[in-house]
TORVOBA-504385 format. One record per residue (C-alpha): residue in three letters; chain; x, y, z. Coordinates in nm, 2 decimals. Example, Ala and Ser with C-alpha at 12.3 -4.5 7.8 and 13.67 -1.06 7.14 Angstrom:
<recs>
+------+------+--------+--------+--------+
! semi ! gupa !     px !     py !     pz !
+------+------+--------+--------+--------+
!  Ala !    A !   1.23 !  -0.45 !   0.78 !
!  Ser !    A !   1.37 !  -0.11 !   0.71 !
+------+------+--------+--------+--------+
</recs>
This chain:
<recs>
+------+------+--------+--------+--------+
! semi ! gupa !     px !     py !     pz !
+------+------+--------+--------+--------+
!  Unk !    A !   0.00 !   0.00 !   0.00 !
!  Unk !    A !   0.13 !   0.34 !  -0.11 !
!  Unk !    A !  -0.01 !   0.60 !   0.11 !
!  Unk !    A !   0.16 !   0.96 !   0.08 !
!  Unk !    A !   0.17 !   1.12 !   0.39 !
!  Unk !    A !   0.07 !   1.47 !   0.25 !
!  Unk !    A !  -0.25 !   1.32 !   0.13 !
!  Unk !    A !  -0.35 !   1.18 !   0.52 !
!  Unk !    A !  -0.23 !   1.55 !   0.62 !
!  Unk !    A !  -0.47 !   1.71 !   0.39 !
!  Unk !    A !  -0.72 !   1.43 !   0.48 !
!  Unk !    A !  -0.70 !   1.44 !   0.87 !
!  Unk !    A !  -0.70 !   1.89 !   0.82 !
!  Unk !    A !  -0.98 !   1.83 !   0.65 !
!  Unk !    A !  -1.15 !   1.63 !   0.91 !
!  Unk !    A !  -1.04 !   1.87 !   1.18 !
!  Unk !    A !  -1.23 !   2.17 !   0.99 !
!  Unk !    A !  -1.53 !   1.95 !   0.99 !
!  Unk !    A !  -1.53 !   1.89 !   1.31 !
!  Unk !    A !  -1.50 !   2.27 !   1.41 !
!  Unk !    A !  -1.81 !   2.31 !   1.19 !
!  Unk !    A !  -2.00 !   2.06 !   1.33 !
!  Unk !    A !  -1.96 !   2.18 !   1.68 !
!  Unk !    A !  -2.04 !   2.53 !   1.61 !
!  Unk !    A !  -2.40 !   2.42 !   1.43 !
!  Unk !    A !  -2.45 !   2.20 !   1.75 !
!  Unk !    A !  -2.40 !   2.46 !   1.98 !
!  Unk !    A !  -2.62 !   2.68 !   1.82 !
!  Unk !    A !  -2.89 !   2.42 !   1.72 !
!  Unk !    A !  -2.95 !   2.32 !   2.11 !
!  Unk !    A !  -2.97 !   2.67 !   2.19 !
!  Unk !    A !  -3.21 !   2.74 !   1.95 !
!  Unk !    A !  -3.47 !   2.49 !   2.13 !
!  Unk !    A !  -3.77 !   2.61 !   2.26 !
!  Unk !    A !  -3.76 !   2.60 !   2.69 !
!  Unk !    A !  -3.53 !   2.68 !   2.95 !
!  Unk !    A !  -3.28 !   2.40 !   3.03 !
!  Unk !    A !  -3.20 !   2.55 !   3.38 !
!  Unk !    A !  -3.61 !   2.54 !   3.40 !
!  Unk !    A !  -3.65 !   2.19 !   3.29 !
!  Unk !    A !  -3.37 !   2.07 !   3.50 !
!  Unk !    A !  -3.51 !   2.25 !   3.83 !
!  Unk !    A !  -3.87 !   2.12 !   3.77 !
!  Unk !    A !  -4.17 !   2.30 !   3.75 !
!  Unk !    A !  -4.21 !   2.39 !   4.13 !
!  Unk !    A !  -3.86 !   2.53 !   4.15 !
!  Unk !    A !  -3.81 !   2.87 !   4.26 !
!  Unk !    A !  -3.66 !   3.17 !   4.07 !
!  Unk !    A !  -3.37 !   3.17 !   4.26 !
!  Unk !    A !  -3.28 !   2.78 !   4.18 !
!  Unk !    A !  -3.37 !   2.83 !   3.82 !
!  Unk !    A !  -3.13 !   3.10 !   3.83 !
!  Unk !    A !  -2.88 !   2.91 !   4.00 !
!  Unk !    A !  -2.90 !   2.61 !   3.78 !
!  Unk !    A !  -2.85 !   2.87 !   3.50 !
!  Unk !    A !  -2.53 !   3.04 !   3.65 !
!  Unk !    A !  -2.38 !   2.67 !   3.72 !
!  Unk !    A !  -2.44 !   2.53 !   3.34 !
!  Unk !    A !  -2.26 !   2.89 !   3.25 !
!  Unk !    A !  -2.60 !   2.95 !   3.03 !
!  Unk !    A !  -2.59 !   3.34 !   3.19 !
!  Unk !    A !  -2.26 !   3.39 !   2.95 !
!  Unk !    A !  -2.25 !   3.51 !   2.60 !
!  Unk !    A !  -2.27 !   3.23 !   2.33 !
!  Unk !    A !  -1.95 !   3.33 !   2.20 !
!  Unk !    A !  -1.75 !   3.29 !   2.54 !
!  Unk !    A !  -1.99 !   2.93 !   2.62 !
!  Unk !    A !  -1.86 !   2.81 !   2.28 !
!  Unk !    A !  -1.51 !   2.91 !   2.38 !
!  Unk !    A !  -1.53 !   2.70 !   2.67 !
!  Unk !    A !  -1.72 !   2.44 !   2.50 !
!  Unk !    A !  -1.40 !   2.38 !   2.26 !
!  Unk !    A !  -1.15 !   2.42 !   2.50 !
!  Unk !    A !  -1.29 !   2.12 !   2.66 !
!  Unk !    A !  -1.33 !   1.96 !   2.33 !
!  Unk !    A !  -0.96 !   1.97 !   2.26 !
!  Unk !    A !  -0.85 !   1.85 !   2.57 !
!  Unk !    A !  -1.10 !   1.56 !   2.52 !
!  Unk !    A !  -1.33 !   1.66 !   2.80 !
!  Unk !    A !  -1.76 !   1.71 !   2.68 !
!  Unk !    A !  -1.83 !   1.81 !   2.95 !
!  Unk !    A !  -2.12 !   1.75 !   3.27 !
!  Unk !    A !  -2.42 !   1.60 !   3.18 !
!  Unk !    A !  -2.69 !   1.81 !   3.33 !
!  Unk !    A !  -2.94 !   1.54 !   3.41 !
!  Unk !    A !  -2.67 !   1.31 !   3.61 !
!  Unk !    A !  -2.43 !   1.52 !   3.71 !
!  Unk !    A !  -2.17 !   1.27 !   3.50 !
!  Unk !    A !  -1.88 !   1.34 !   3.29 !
!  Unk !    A !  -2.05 !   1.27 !   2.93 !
!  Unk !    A !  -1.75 !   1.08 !   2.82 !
!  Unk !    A !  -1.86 !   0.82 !   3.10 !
!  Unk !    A !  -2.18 !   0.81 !   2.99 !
!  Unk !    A !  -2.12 !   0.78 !   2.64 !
!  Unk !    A !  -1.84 !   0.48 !   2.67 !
!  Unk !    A !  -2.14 !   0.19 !   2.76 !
!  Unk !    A !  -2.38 !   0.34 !   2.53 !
!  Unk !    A !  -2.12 !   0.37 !   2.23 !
!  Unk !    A !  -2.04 !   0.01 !   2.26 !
!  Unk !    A !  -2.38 !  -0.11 !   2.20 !
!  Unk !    A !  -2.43 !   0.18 !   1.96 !
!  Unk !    A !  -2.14 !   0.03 !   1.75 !
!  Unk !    A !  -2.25 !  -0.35 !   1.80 !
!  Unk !    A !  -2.59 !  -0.28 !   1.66 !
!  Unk !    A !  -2.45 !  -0.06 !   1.38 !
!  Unk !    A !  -2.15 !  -0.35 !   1.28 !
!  Unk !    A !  -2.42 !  -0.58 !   1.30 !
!  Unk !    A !  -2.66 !  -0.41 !   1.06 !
!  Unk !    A !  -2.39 !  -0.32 !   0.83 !
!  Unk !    A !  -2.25 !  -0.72 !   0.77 !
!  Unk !    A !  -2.56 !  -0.81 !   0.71 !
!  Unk !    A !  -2.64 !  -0.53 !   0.45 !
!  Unk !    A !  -2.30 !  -0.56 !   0.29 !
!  Unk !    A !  -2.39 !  -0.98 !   0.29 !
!  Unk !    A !  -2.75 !  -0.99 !   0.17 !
!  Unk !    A !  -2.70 !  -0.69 !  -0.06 !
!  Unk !    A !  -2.38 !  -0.78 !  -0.26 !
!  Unk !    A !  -2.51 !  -1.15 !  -0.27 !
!  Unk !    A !  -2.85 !  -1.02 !  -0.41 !
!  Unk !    A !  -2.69 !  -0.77 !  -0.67 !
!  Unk !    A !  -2.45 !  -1.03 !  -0.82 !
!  Unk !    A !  -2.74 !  -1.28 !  -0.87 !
!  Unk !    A !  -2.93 !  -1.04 !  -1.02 !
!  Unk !    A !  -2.67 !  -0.89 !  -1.27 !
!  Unk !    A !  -2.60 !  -1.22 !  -1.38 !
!  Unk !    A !  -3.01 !  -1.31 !  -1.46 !
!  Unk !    A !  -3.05 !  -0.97 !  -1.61 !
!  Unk !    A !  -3.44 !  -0.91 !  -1.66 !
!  Unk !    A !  -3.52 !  -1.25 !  -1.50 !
!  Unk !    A !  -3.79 !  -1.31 !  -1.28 !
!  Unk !    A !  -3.53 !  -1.27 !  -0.98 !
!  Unk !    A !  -3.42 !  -0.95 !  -1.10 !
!  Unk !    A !  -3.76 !  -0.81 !  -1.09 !
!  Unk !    A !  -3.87 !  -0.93 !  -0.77 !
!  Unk !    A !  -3.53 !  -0.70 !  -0.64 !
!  Unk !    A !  -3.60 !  -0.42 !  -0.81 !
!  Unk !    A !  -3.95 !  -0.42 !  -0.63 !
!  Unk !    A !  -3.76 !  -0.56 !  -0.28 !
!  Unk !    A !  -3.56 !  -0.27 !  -0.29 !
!  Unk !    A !  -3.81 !   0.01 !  -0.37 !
!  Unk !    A !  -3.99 !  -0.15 !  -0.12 !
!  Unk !    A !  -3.68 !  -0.11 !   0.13 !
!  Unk !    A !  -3.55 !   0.23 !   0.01 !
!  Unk !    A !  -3.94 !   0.34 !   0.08 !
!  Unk !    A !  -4.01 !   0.19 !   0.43 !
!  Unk !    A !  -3.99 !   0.40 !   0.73 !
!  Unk !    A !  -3.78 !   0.25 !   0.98 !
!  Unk !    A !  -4.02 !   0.26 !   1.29 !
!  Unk !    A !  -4.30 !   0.11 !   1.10 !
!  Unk !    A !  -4.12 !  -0.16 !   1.00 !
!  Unk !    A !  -3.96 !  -0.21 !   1.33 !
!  Unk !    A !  -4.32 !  -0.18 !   1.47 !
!  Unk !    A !  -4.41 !  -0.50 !   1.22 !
!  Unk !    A !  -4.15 !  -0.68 !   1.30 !
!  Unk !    A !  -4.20 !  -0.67 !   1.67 !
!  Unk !    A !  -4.58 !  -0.74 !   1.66 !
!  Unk !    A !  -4.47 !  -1.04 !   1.40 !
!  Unk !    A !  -4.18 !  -1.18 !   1.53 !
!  Unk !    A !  -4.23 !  -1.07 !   1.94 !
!  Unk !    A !  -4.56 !  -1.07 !   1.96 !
!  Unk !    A !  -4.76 !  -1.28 !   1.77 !
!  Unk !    A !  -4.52 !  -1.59 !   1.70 !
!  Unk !    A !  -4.30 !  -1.50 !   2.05 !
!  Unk !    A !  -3.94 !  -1.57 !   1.88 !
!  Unk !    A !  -3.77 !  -1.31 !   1.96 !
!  Unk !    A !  -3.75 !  -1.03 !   2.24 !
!  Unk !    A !  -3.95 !  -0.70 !   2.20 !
!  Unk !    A !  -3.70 !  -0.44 !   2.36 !
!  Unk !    A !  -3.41 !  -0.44 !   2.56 !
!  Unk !    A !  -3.05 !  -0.60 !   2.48 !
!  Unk !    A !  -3.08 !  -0.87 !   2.77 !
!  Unk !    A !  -2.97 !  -1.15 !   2.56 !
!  Unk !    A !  -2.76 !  -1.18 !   2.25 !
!  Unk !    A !  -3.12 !  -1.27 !   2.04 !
!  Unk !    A !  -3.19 !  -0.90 !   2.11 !
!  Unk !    A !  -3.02 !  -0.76 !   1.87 !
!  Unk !    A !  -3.18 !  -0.96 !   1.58 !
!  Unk !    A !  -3.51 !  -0.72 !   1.55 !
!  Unk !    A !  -3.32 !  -0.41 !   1.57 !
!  Unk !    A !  -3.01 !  -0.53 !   1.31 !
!  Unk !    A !  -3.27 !  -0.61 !   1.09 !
!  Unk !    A !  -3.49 !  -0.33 !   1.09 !
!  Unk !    A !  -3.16 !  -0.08 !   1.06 !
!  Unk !    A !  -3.01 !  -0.32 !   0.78 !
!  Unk !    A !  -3.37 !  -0.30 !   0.53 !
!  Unk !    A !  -3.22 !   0.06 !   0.39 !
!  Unk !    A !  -2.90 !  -0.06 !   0.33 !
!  Unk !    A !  -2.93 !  -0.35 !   0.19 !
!  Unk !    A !  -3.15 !  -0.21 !  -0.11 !
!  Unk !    A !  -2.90 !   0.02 !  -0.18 !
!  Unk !    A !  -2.62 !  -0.15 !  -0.18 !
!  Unk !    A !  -2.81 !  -0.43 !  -0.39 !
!  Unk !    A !  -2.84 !  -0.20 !  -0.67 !
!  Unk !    A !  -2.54 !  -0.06 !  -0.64 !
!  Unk !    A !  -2.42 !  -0.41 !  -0.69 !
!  Unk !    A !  -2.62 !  -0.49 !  -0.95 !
!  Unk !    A !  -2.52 !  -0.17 !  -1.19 !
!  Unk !    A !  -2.16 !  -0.19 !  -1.07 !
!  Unk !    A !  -2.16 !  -0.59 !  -1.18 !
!  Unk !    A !  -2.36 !  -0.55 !  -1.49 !
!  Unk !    A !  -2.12 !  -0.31 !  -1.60 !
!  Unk !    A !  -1.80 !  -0.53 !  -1.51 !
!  Unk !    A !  -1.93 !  -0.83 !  -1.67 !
!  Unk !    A !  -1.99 !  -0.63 !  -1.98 !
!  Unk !    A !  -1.60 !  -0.56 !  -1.98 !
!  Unk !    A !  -1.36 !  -0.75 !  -2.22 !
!  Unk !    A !  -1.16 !  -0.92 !  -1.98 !
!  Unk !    A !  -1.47 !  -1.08 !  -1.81 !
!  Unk !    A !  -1.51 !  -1.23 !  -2.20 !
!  Unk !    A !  -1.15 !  -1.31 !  -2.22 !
!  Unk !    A !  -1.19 !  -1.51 !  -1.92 !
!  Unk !    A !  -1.48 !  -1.71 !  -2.03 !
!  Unk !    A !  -1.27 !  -1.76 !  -2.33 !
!  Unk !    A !  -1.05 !  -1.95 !  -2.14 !
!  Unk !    A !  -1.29 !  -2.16 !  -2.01 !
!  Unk !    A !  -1.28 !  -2.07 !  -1.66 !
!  Unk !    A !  -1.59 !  -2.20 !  -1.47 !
!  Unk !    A !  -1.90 !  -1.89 !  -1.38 !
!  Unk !    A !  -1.84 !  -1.86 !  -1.03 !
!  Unk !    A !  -1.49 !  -1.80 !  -1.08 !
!  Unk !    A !  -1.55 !  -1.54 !  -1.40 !
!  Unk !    A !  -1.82 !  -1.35 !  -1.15 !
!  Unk !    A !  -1.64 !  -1.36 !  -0.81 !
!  Unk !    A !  -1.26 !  -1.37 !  -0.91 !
!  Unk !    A !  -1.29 !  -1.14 !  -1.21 !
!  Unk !    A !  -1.63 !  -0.90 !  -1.22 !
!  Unk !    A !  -1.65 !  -0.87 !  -0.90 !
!  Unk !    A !  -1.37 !  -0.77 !  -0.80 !
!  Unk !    A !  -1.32 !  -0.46 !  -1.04 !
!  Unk !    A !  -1.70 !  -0.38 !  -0.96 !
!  Unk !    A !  -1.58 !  -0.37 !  -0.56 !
!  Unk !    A !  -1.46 !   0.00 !  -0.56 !
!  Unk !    A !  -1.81 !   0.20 !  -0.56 !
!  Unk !    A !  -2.00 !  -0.10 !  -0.37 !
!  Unk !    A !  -1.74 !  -0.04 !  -0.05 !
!  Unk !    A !  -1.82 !   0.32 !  -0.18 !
!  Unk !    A !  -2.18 !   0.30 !  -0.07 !
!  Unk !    A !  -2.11 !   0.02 !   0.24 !
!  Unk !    A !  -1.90 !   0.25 !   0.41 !
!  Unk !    A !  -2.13 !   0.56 !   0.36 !
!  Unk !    A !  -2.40 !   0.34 !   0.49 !
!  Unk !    A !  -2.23 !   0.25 !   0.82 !
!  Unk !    A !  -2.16 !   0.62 !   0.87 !
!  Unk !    A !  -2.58 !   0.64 !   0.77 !
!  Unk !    A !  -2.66 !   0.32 !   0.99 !
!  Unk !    A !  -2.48 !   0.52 !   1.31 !
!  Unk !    A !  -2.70 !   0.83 !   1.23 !
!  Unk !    A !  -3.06 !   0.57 !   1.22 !
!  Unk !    A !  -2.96 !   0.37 !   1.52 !
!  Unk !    A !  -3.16 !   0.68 !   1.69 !
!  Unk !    A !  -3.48 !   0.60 !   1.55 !
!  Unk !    A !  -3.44 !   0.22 !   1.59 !
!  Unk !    A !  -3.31 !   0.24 !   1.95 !
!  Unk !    A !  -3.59 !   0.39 !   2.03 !
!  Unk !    A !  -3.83 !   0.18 !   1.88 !
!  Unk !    A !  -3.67 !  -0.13 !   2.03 !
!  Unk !    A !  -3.49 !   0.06 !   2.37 !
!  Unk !    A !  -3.18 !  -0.05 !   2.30 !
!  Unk !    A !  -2.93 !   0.12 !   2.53 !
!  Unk !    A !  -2.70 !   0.29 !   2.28 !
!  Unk !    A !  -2.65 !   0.65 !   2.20 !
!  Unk !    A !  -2.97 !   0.73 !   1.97 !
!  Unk !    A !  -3.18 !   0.65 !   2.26 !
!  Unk !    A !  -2.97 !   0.86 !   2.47 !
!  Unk !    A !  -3.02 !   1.13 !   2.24 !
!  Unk !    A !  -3.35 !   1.18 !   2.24 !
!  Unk !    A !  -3.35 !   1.16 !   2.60 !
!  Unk !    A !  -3.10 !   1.46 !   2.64 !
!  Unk !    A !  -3.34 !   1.66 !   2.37 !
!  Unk !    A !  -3.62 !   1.64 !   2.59 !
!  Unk !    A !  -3.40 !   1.68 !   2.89 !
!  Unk !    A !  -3.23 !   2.00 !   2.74 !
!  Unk !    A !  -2.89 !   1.84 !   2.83 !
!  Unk !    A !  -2.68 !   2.07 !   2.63 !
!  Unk !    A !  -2.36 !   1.91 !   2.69 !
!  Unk !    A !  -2.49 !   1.56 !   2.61 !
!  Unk !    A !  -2.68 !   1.65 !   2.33 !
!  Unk !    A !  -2.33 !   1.80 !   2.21 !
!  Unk !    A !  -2.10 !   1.49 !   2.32 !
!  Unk !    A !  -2.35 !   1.22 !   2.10 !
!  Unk !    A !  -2.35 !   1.43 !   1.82 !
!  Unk !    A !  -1.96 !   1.52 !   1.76 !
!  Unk !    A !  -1.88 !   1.18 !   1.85 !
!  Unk !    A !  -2.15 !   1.04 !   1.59 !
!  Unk !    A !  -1.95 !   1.31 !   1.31 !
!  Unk !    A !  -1.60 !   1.18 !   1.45 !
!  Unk !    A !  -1.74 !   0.83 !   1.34 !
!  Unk !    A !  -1.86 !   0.89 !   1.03 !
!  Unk !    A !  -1.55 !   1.07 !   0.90 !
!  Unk !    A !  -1.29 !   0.80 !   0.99 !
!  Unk !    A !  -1.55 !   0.58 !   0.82 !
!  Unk !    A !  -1.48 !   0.78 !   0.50 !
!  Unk !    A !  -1.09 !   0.81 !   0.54 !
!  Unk !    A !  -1.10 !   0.43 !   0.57 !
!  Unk !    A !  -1.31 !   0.39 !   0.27 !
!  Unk !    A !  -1.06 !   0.57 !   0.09 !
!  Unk !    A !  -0.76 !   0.37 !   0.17 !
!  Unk !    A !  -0.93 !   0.09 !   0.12 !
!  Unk !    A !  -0.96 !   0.17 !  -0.25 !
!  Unk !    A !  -0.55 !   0.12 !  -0.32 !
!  Unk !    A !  -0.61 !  -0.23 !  -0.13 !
!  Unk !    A !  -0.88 !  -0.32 !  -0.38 !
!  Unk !    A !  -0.70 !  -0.19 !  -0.65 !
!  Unk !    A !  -0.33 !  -0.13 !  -0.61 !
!  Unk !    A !  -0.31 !   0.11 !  -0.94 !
!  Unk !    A !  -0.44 !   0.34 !  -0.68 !
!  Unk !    A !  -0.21 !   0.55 !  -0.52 !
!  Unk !    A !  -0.24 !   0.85 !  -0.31 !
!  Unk !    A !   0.03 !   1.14 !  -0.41 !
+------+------+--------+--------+--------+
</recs>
């Protein structure tokens, strides 16, 4: 692998300027909420003089310009900051819900990558077959469902009626199943026709022919030639969908309560827990950009002509 050093220095700049963008829309997004955090914090029968107090201790009587200042000098230094709710350092309460965060997002994404680049590759080499057709309605179908209705149908099917599978929770290891699969129905109709295009395209190429020529069996013409040169915009689309996967875990966590960070999310919106809302959301963007820089190196493993300079 041939990776210049002034192309991960542009790359990893890059990704620091992000970041500083990112935090300052955060900042100013969960301050543009309707309600008084110090309020919702104190309760409803607080006093004045505790709201007030609340309000001096979060540091919400600053300006937004010095809050922000402190905001990123804690940033730097790798401190988020107190939750407001707990009374926690947010990186404490993150670690446990970023785990299962992660687990239900690397789950989802194997078996979108599987399922999708197994169903595209069948389907570009039956072209306008009945199999074909029946994916290209499966995955307008997926592309088109919203995730919590088809998490609801899946837990009335599968928890409810027939009683296979948990409901909610992550108490045993078949909890993750409903959840996985719910997050993985968007992915895997993308990257299915992703597959399909990239493979129809490949196998339309003249070494593809020159390798039948030969006499080489199918399997190894689709797998060891086609799809191989048809692999750089599927990983393309996989990684963008992990990044995407992290980003709809909050809708599925909550659907299913699985302890990760979406869940915790829309907790610390309601909760008007500034610093928490904050922490979740840079560490979802920190996550989603080393996605992409992996991608990218990835592409001079799949195909060594590529080389960064």
């Amino acid at each position: 692998m041939r990776f210049a050093r002034r192309y991960l220095a542009q790359r990893l700049v890059a990704s620091v300027i992000t970041l500083l963008g990112v935090s300052v829309i955060v900042f100013l997004m969960v301050r543009v909420l309707p309600g008084d955090p110090a309020r919702v914090i104190a309760g409803l029968l607080a006093t004045e003089e505790d709201v007030q107090r609340i309000r001096v201790e979060l540091g919400l009587e600053r300006p937004l310009l010095v809050q922000y200042g402190i905001f990123l000098g804690r940033f730097v230094r790798g401190d988020l900051g107190i939750s407001a709710r707990t009374s926690e350092p947010v990186l404490s309460e993150l670690r446990p819900r970023l785990a299962s965060t992660l687990q239900l997002a690397l789950a989802s994404a194997g078996i979108a990558a599987l399922l999708g680049i197994a169903a595209g590759t069948l389907a570009a080499t039956r072209p306008y077959s009945r199999f074909d057709y029946l994916l290209s309605l499966s995955t307008l179908f997926g592309v088109s469902m919203p995730v919590y209705w088809l998490g609801l149908m899946l837990i009335i099917v599968f928890a409810v009626q027939l009683n296979w599978l948990p409901a909610a929770g992550a108490e045993t290891p078949a909890s993750i199943v409903l959840p996985s699969l719910t997050l993985a129905a968007f992915s895997v109709a993308l990257i299915a026709r992703m597959t399909r295009a990239s493979m129809l395209e490949a196998l339309g190429q003249d070494y593809v022919r020159t390798a039948r020529a030969k006499g080489l069996a199918e399997t190894a013409v689709v797998v060891r030639h086609a799809l191989k040169n048809a692999l750089i915009p599927i990983v393309t689309v996989v990684g963008l969908q992990f990044g995407a996967l992290l980003g709809g875990a909050v809708l599925t966590e909550s659907v299913f309560g699985w302890p990760g960070m979406g869940l915790l999310l829309v907790d610390s919106i309601f909760s008007r827990d500034y610093a928490m809302v904050q922490g979740i959301v840079l560490v979802f963007s920190s996550l989603f950009i080393l996605t992409n820089l992996v991608v990218d190196l990835l592409y001079a493993v799949i195909d060594p002509r590529i080389h960064y300079s």
